[in-house]
C-alpha positions as CSV (number, residue, x, y, z in Angstrom):
1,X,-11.0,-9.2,1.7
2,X,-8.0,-8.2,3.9
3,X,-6.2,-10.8,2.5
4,X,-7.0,-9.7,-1.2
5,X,-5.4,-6.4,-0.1
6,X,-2.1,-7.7,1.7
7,X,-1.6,-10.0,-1.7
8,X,-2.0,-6.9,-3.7
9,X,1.0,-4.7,-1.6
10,X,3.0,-7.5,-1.4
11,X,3.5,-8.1,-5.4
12,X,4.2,-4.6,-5.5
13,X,6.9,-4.7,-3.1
14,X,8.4,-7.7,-5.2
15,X,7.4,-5.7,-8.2
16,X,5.1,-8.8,-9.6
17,X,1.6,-8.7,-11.2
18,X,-0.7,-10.3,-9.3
19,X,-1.6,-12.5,-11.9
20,X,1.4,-13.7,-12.3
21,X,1.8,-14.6,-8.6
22,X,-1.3,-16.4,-8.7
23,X,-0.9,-18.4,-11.7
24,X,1.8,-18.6,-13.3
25,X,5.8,-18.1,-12.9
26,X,6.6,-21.5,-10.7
27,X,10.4,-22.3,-11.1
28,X,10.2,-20.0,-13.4
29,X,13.6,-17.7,-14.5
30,X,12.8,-14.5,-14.0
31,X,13.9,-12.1,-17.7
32,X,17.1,-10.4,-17.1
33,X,17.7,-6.9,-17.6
34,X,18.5,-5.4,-20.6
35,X,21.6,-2.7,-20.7
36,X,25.2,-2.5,-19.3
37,X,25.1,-3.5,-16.1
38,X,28.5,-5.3,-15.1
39,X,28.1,-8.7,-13.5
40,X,28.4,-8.9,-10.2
41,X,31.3,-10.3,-8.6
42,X,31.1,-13.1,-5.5
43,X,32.8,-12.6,-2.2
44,X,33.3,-14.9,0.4
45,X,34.4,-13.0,3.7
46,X,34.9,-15.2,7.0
47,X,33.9,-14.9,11.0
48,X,37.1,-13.1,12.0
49,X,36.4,-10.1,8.8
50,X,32.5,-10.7,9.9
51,X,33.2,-9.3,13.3
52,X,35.7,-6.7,12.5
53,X,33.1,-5.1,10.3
54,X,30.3,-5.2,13.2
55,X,32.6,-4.1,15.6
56,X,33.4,-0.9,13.5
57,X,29.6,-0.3,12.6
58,X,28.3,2.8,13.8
59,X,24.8,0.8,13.1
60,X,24.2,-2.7,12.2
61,X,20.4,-3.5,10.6
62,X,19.5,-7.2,10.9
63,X,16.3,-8.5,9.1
64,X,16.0,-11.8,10.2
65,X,14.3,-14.8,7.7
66,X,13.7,-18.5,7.9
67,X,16.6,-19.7,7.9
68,X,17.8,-17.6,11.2
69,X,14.7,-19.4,12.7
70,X,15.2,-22.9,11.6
71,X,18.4,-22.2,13.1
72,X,17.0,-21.4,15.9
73,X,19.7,-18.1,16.0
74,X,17.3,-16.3,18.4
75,X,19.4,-16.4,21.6
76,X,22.7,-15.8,19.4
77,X,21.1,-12.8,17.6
78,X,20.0,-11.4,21.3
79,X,23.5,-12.0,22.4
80,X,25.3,-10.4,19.6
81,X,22.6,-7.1,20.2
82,X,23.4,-6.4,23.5
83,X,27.0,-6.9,23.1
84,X,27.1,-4.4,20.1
85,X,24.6,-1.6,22.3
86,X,27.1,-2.1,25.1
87,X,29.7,-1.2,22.5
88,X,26.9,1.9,21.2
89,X,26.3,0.7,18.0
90,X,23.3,1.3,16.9
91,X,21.6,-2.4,16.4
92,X,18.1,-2.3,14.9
93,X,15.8,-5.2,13.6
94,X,13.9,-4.9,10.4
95,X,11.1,-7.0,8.6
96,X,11.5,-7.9,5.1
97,X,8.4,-6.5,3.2
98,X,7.2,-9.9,1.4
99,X,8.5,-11.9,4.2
100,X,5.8,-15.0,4.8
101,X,4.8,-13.8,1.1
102,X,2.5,-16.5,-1.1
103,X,4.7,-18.8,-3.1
């Protein structure tokens, strides 16, 4: 039954029906939004921009996924935390709402 219930918030934190989670919407497209929304543009940024930004955060908010543990990131990410609270910047970690969600 807990598991009925953690299903139910987590297709309303990605804003899905359940029934669609469950049955349907594989590889699907999801429908695009109707109005006058301007595209998005894409920007690629590099290490050297990457760390100027962090080092002139006032707080940094990291929500680590998959890919940072495939990666195995964990001893970089600890690194890079206690380099920027040396600095005081304010370094938190955060978890994803659906993260580990049902495919």
């Amino acid at each position: 039954f807990s598991g009925a219930i953690l299903t139910k918030i987590m297709c309303d934190a990605m804003n899905r029906d359940i029934f669609n989670v469950l049955f349907g919407g594989i590889n699907t497209v999801a429908p695009s939004k109707k109005g006058d929304e301007p595209k998005k543009e894409h920007v690629e940024t590099s290490v050297a921009a990457t760390a100027e930004l962090l080092a002139n955060a006032k707080e940094v908010l990291v929500v680590p996924g998959y890919g940072m543990a495939m990666s195995r990131a964990q001893t970089a990410m600890g690194e890079l935390a206690s380099l920027l609270r040396n600095h005081n910047i304010n370094m938190k970690f955060g978890v994803h709402p659906v993260a580990g969600r049902m495919p």
